[in-house]
Structure formats: C-alpha cells, structure tokens
N, C-alpha and C positions, 0 to 999 in steps of 0.2 A: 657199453660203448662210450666212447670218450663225450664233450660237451661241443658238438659241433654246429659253426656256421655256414649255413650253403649262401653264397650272394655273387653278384655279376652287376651284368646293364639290365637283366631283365627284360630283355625285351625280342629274342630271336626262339626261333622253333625249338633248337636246342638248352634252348633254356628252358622251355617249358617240361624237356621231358626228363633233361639232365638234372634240373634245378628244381623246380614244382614236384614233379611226380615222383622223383627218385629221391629227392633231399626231403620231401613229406616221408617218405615211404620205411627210409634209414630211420628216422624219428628225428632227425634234426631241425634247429630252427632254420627257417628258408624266409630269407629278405634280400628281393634287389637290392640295389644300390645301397648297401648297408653302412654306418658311420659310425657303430660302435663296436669295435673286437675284444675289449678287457676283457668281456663275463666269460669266454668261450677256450677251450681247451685248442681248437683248430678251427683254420676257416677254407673254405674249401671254395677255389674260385672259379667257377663256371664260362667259359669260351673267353672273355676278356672283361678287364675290370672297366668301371666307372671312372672316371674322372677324381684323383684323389687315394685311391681305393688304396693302392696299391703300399704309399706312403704310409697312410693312417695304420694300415696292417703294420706296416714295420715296425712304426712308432710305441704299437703295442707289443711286440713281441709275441704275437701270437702264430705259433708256427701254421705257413700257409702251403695248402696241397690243391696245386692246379688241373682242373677239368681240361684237358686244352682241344676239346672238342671242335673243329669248324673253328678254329680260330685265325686258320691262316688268312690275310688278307683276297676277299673275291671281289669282281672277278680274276683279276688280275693276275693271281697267285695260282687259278687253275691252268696256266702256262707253263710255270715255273717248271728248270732241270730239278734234278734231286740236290745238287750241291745249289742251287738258289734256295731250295724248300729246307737244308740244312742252316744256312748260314742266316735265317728268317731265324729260326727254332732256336740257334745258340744267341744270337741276340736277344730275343725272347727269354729264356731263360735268365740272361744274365741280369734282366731288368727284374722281371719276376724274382727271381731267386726262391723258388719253391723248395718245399723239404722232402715233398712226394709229388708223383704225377699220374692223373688218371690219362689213360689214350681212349681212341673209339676203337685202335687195331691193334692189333698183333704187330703188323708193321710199322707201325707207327711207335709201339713200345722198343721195339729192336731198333729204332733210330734214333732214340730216347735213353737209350744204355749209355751212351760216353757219359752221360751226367753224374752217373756214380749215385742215383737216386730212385727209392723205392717207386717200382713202377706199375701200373693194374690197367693190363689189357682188357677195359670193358664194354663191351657192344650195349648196344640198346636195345631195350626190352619191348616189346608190341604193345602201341597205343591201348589203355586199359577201355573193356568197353567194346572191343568190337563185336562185331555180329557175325557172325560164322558163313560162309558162303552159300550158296546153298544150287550150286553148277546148272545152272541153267541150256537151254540154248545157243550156243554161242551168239551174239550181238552185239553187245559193247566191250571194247578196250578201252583203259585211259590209262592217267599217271597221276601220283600226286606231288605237289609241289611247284617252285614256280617256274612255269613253260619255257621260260628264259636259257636254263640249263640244257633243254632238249634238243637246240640249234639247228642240224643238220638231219637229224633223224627225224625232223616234222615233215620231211617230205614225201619220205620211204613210207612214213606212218598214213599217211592222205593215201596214198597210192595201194598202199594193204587197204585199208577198210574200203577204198571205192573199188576196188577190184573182189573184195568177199563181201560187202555189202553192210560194216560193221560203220557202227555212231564212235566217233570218240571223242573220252568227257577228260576236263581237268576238274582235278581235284573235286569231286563225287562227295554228295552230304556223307555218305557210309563208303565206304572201301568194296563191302560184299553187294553193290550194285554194278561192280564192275566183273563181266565176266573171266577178263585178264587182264593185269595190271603190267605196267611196262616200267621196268627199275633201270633206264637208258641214260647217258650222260653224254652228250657230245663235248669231251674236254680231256685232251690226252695227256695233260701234264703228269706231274710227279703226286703231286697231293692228292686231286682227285682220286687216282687211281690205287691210292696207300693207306690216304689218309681217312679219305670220308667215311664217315658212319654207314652202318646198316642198318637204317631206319625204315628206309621205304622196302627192304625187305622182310624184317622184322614184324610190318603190317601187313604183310601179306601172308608172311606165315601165322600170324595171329588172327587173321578173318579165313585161312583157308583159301585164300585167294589166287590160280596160277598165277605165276608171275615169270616175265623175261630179264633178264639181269647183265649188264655188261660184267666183264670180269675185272672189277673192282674186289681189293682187298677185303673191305667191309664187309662184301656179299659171299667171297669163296670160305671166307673163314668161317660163318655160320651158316653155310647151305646145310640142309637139313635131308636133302635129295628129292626134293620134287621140283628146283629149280630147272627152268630152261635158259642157255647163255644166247646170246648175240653181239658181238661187237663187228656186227656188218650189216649190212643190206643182205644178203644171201643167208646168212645166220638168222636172220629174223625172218623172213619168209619162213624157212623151213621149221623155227617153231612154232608159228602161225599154222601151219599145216597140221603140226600135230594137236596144236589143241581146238581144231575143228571140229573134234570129235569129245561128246561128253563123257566119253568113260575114260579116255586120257586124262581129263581134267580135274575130275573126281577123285581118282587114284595120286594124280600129283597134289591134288589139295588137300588130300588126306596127308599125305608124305610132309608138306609143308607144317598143317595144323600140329601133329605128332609135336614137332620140333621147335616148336613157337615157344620165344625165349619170355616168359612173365616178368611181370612189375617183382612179384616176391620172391620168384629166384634172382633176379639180379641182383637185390636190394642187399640177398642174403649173401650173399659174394661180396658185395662193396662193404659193408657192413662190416664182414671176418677182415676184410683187408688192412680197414682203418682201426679196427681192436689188434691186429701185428702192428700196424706202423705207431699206434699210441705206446708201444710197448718197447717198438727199435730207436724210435726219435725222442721217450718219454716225456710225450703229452696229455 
C-alpha cells in the first residue's frame, strides 16, 4: 500500500473512528492537525481540515483524498433541501479539490458522481471492544450519542418506558447494558437522511444489541436483518411490543451480531481501494 497520511481537526467522534482506528488499522500514519505532507505518497483528509491544511497540501503536491464523513455544516445543514445539501458539496469540493472521495453512504457516493472522481462507499465498522449482549429481561432502552439530535422523539420515549416500566439511559459506559438501543434522529432534511453514517448501528450490530432505527440511508444500506424501523410514534410502540419478549430479542441480536461490520474487514476494503487508486491517479 501506498505511503499514506490520515490528518483532520482531530477532534470529532468521527475522527476517532474514521481517523484513529481505521487510519491505525490501514497501517498508515495518523496525525491531527498534521504540517508536514512532502514524505507521504497521499494524504487522506478526515471530515474537514484544520486551519491551513488544505493550502499546505497543495503547496506539496501531495495528492489528497477526502473522508467527507459528517462534514456538512450541523446543526443547520440537517434542514437543508437536496439542492442546498448539493450546492454545499460542490462548493466543497471545489475548494478541497480532491483526487478521490471516501462517502459514509451509498448515497451520498451517487451524489458524488458528477465529480468525475474515484469514489468508496464506506460505512463504519463496530466500535472495537465491545461486549456481546447478553438479552436480558427487558428493562432498559437508551441511545448513544448527543441527546440534542433526539428532539421530538424524547417524549414518545418518556411516555414508552412510563407506560412498560423501562429506565432510560444516554450514552451507557458499555452498549450491551442496554437492553434496546434506539438509532432515532429527529431531523428530516436531505443529509441526515442520506448522508449520515451507520455508526450507531454498526454498534449495535457489534454488541448484539436490538436496535430501533429510523430509515436513514446509513442504516438501510447495512441492515443485516435483525433491525426494527420507526419513523413514527406508532412505529415505535409497535416495536417496543415486539421486543418485550426475550426470545424476539435474542433471535434479532443474533441476526444483528451475524452481520456486524469489523475494524479488519473494513480496513481490508479501504486498503484494496486506495492500492486501485495509487495505481489510477499514480501515487
């Protein structure tokens, strides 16, 4: 594999999994805010640069391939029509001027085509580490991440657990102390619904954990079949109902676990991608 830098701000969720663990993982060298690109074959820029960054790449000539993970502008951007969420992306691009482009989606690569630039629809792989479920009782639901995004669904959520009787937790030291995980977004724009990652899926398939999921791009494109949807109040009771029961649960976190995407298969996917592109762009 080519001589690759992974660098960004260093400092977002996504970086840690996009950057840390996948840029460890490839064998590349992995440094935020990085200031020097001469040694390195490519530089691979994770959600959006630092201050600087983008110049100094150029200055090097060091051809550059964008992670463009969660980069669009939040909150604000989870509003946006598809033609706002486009004309974000071509401006982007034009500033960036990248020679390849990682996406989190499928969709988000098919929006990515007018670029005329090699493109790698890659989802994210399950928090390394986790602990396996192990289906309990039903009693707790939670979510992970920050509450902020859940909006309107916190109230549907209070009204489920005081009516069956369930605790529910944000963001749980372990994922497999939750007995259903809820992968919810109140936010109907274009990006959200396209563009965002499957992370919080990702870890539920990776702990074995049920999980309820809006229908987000991110999550239909690597449902594995133990998912349950809701983008309603009605939707979500009714799969509440069904994983009252722990052999429903087991069965789907079994279904889930099967399909849980690892640190070393994605790695090996990204890896073959950027040995074609060292080959098509020769770097």
């Amino acid at each position: 594999m080519p001589n690759i830098l992974v660098t960004g701000r260093g400092t977002s969720g996504s970086w840690k999994v996009r950057g840390e663990q996948l840029g460890t993982a490839i064998g590349a060298t992995v440094l935020p805010r990085a200031v020097e690109f001469e040694p390195f074959d490519a530089v691979v820029l994770v959600k959006r640069p630092a201050p600087g960054q983008i110049e100094a790449i150029q200055r090097a000539g060091v051809p550059l391939i964008w992670d463009v993970v969660d980069a669009y502008p939040q909150p604000d951007g989870n509003r946006w029509t598809r033609p706002e969420c486009l004309a974000w992306l071509r401006q982007q691009m034009a500033l960036i001027n990248p020679r390849a482009v990682v996406a989190a989606t499928k969709a988000m690569a098919g929006d990515l085509a007018e670029f005329g630039v090699p493109v790698l629809a890659l989802p994210h792989h399950a928090r390394p580490g986790l602990m396996r479920n192990p289906i309990r009782p039903l009693s707790v639901i939670g979510y992970e991440g920050s509450v902020s995004y859940i909006g309107g669904w916190m109230s549907r959520i209070d009204a489920e657990c005081k009516a069956r009787r369930l605790a529910f937790h944000i963001n749980p030291i372990r994922l497999a102390d939750l007995d259903v995980v809820l992968a919810l977004r109140d936010a109907g724009g274009y990006a959200p619904r396209n563009w965002k990652s499957n992370v919080k899926l990702a870890n539920a398939q990776g702990s074995g954990t049920p999980v309820i999921c809006c229908r987000e791009a991110g999550y239909a494109e690597t449902a594995s079949g133990g998912e349950l949807w809701a983008d309603d109040a009605a939707e979500l009771t009714r799969a509440l109902d069904l994983l009252e029961h722990s052999s429903s649960r087991r069965e789907l976190g079994d279904a889930l676990f099967k399909g849980r995407p690892t640190l070393e298969a994605t790695a090996d996917t990204y890896r073959h991608w950027l040995d074609e592109c060292a080959t098509a762009l020769k770097f």
